[in-house]
Structure formats: C-alpha cells, structure tokens
C-alpha positions as CSV (number, residue, x, y, z in Angstrom):
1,X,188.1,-188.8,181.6
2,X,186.1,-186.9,178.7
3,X,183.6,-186.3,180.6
4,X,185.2,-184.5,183.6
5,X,187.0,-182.3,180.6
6,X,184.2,-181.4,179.0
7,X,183.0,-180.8,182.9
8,X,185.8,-178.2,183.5
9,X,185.6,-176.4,180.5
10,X,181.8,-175.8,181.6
11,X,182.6,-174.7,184.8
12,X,185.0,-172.3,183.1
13,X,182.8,-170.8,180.4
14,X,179.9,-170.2,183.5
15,X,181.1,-167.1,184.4
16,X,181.5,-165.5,180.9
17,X,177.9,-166.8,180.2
18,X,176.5,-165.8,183.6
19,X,177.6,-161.9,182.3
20,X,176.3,-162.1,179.2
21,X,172.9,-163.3,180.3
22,X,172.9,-160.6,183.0
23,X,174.2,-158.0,180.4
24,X,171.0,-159.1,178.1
25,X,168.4,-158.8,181.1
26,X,169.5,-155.8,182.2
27,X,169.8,-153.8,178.5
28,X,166.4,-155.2,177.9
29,X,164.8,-153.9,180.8
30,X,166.9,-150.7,181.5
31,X,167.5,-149.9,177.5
32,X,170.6,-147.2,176.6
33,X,169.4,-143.8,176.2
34,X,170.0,-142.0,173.1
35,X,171.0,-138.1,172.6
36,X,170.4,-136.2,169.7
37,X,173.0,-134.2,168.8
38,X,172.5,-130.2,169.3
39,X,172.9,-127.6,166.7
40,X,176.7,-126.0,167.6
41,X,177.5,-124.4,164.4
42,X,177.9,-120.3,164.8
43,X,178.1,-120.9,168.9
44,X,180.8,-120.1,171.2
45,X,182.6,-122.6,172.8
46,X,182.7,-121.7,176.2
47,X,178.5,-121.1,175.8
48,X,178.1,-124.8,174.5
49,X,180.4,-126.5,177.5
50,X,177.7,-126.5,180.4
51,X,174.7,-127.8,177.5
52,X,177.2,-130.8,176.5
53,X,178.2,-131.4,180.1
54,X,174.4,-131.5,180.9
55,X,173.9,-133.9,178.3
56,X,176.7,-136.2,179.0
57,X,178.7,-135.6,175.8
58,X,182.2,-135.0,175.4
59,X,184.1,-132.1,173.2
60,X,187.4,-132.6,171.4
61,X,188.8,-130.2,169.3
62,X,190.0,-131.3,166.1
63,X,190.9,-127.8,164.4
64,X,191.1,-124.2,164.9
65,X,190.5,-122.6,161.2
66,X,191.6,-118.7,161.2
67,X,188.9,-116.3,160.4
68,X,188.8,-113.0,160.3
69,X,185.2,-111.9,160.5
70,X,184.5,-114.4,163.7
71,X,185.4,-114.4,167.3
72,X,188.0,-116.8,168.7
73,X,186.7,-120.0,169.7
74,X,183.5,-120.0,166.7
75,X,181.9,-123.5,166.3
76,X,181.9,-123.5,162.4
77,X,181.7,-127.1,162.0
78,X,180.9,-130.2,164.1
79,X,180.7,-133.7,163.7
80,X,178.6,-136.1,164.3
81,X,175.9,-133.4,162.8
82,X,172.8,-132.0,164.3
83,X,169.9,-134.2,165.1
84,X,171.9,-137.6,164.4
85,X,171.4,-139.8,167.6
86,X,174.6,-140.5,169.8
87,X,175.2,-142.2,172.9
88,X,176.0,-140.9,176.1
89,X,179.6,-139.6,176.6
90,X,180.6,-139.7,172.8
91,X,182.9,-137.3,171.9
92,X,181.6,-134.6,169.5
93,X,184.5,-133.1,167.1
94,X,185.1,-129.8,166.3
95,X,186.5,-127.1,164.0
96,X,186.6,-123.8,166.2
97,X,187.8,-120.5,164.8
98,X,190.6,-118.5,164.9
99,X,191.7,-114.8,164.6
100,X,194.5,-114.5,161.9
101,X,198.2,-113.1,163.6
102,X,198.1,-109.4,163.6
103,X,199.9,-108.2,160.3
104,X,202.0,-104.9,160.8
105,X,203.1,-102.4,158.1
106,X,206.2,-102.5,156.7
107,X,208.1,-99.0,156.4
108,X,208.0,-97.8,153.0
109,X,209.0,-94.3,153.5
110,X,212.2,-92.8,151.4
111,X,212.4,-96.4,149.5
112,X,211.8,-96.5,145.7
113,X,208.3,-97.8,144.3
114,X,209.9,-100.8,143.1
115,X,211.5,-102.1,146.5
116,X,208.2,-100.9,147.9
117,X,205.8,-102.9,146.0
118,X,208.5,-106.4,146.9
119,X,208.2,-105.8,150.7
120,X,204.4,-105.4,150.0
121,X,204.3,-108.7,148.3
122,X,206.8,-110.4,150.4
123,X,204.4,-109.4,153.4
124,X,201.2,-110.7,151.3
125,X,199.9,-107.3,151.7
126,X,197.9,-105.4,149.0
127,X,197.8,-101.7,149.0
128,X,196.1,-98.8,147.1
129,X,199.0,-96.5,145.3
130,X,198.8,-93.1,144.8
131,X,200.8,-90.8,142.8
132,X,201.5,-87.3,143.7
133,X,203.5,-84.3,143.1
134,X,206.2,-84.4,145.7
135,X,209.6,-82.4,146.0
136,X,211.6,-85.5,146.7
137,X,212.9,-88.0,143.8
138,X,210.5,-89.3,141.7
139,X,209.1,-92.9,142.3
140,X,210.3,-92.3,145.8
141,X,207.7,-93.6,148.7
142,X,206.6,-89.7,150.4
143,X,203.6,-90.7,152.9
144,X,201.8,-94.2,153.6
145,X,199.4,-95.5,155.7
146,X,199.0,-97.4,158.3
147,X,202.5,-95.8,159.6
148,X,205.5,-97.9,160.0
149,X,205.0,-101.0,161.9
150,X,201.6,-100.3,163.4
151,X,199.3,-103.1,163.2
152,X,197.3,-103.3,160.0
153,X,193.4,-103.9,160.4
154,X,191.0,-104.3,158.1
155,X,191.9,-101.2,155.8
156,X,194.2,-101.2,153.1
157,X,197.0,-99.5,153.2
158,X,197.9,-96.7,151.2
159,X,201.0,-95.8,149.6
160,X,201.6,-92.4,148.1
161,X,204.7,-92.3,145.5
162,X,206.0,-89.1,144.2
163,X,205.9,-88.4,140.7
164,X,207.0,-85.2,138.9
165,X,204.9,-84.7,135.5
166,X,207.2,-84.4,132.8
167,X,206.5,-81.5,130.7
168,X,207.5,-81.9,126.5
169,X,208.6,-78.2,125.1
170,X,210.0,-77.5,121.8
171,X,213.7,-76.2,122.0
172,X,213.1,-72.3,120.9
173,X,215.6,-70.6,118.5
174,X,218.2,-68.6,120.8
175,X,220.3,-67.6,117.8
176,X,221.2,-64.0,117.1
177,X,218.9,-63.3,120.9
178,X,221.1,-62.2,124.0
179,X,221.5,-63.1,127.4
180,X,219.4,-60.7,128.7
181,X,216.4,-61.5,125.3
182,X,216.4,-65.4,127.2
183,X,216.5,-65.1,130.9
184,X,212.9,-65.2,131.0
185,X,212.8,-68.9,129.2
186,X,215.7,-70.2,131.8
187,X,213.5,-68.7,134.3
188,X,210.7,-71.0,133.1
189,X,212.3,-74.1,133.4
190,X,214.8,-75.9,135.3
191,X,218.0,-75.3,132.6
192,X,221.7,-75.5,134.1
193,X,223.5,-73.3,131.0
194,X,227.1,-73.1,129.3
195,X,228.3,-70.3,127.8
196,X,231.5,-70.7,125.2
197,X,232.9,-67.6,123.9
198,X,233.6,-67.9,120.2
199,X,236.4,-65.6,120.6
200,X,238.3,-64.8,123.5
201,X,236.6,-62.8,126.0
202,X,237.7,-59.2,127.3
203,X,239.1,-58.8,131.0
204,X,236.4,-58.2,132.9
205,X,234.1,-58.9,130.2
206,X,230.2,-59.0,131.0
207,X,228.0,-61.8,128.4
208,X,224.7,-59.4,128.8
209,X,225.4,-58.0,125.1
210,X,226.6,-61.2,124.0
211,X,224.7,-62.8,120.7
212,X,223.9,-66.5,121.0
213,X,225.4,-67.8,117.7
214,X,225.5,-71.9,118.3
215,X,222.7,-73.9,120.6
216,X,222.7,-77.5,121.8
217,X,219.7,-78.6,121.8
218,X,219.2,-77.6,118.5
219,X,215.9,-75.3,118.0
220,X,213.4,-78.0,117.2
221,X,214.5,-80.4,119.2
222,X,211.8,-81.6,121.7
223,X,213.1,-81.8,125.4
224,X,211.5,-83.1,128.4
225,X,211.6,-80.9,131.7
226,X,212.1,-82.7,135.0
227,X,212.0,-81.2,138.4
228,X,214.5,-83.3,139.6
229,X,216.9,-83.3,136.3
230,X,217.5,-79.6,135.2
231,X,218.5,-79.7,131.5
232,X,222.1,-78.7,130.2
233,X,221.9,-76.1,127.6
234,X,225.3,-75.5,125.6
235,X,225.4,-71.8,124.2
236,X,228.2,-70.4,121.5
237,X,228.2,-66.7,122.3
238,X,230.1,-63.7,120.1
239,X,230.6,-60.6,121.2
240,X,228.8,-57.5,119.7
C-alpha cells in the first residue's frame, strides 16, 4: 500500500521535474541575452521609441517634470541607468519634461500700486516697477507690459506707476502785498485761495487794491505742492 503511494506521488511530480530538467538544458545551451541599457538622458521621446523597440525593451513613463528651458517630452532621467545590463523586454522608467501652463498678465491699468503688487503676487508673477511722472493720481498703475491678458513669456513684466514729485517751498510773507503783487506765486503753484474781507466790501467792489493783512499758512511755514492736491490758502484782505 506504501509503496503504490509513494508510486503515485512520483508519477505526479514527473511532469514538474521533466520541465525543470528541460528548462536547465535548454538555458544552458541557448543562454538569455543581456542588454545594456542606452544613454536616454537629454533625448526626445519619440526619437528613442524605434532604438528601444529594436532592442526589445519596454518604456513607461513614471513622471512628466515641467521645465521651461526644454522641449515637451525631454528624457531628463531614466532608470535602470546607462550601461547597467537588463533583460530583454524590461521596462525602462522615465521622467519626461514638461512645458509649464502659459501664465497671462493680469490687467493692472487704473488700479492703485498696492492692489497692483497683490494680483502680481497672487499670480506668482514678479515684475520690474517703474515710477513716472503721469497726469493721473499718484500711485495709480499708467502703462504695463505684457498688455492685459496676453500670454507672458520669458520677459518680465513691467509696471509703470505714476508718481508726482512733491515739491517743499517755504510759505512767503503776503502781508501788506496785493492781489495783483502775488498772482505771479499762485501762478507757480497749484493754490486754490480764500479771500475774507476784514471789513465789509463795497458794491461792486474789485480785491485788486486790496492789502493782504492775515495769511494761513503762516509765512514760514513749509508746504508741500502736489499736482494732484492744490493747496488752500486763506487770505484776510483790507481795503486801501
């Protein structure tokens, strides 16, 4: 009884054993060639397909890395690496290239510096700012380039902000000087002026001989001149 067991268990191992023993014979006489792996770093992919192909190895893709300076479809790494000895059909991974999605200027134009330089930022763009004499409010975005919403490349933009140069002056002394002595100073400068009469005016009564007797600013005073920002001048007149 043991022995026809030990019989049938024989008979059933025969065929795993026959394909091992033909397995051996057959790798010993007919050995599995070897590949060296090729040198794909810097090529494109569609130029190493046909080599691989021709060399019975297999590509997978494991990344696409953007890149700016390269082409689409870059080999910038590869694993196994060149020279090491693979087997036919092994699969060879990857890192390819990829362009970065096209960025596009925000529009800037009429907006304040501030809200200018947070749409920048919130668009992880960096720009060169310039600052310019410009008739519109100051800090106010006047030109920029690239225009708004045109694809930025690889310049930087530009953004030119207006800014009026304030101008210091020392308040002169208008007292005892007429109208007519200080039209040529309010013609100097942007000045928006009051005239109070000490004492009641005549009908139809002209302030060209008038005498400044009071001044806000006081003389002395140091006052800043803006373009955009006239300054008030309060003036006390008497009559001569």
């Amino acid at each position: 009884m043991k022995l026809r067991t030990f019989l049938e268990y024989l008979f059933l191992l025969l065929p795993f054993c026959s394909f091992l023993l033909g397995y051996y014979l057959l790798s010993s006489r007919h050995p599995i060639r070897e590949i060296s792996v090729p040198n794909l770093t810097g090529q494109q992919l569609n130029q190493v397909v046909r080599l691989l192909s021709a060399q019975q190895l297999n590509i997978r893709i494991i990344a696409e890395k953007e890149d700016a300076d390269l082409e689409d479809g870059t080999i910038i790494q590869q694993s196994p690496t060149p020279g090491q000895k693979v087997k036919p059909h092994q699969s060879l991974h990857l890192i390819i290239s990829k362009k970065p999605d096209p960025t596009y200027m925000p529009r800037l134009i009429g907006n304040q510096e501030e809200f200018c330089k947070k749409e920048m930022l919130n668009h992880a763009l960096r720009a060169s700012w310039h600052y310019v004499e410009g008739s519109k409010k100051s800090g106010t975005c006047i030109a920029q380039l690239p225009a708004p919403y045109e694809q930025i490349g690889n310049v930087t933009p530009i953004v030119y902000i207006a800014r009026h140069h304030e101008t210091p002056v020392i308040m002169p002394n208008l007292k005892g000087r007429t109208i007519h002595d200080i039209k040529d100073f309010f013609a100097l400068y942007p000045v928006v002026a009051e005239y109070l009469h000490k004492c009641p005016s005549k009908t139809h009564h002209s302030c060209s001989t008038c005498i400044v007797v009071d001044q806000r600013p006081l003389p002395g005073s140091i006052i800043t001149f803006i373009k955009e920002k006239p300054l008030h001048v309060q003036l006390l007149l008497d009559q001569q």
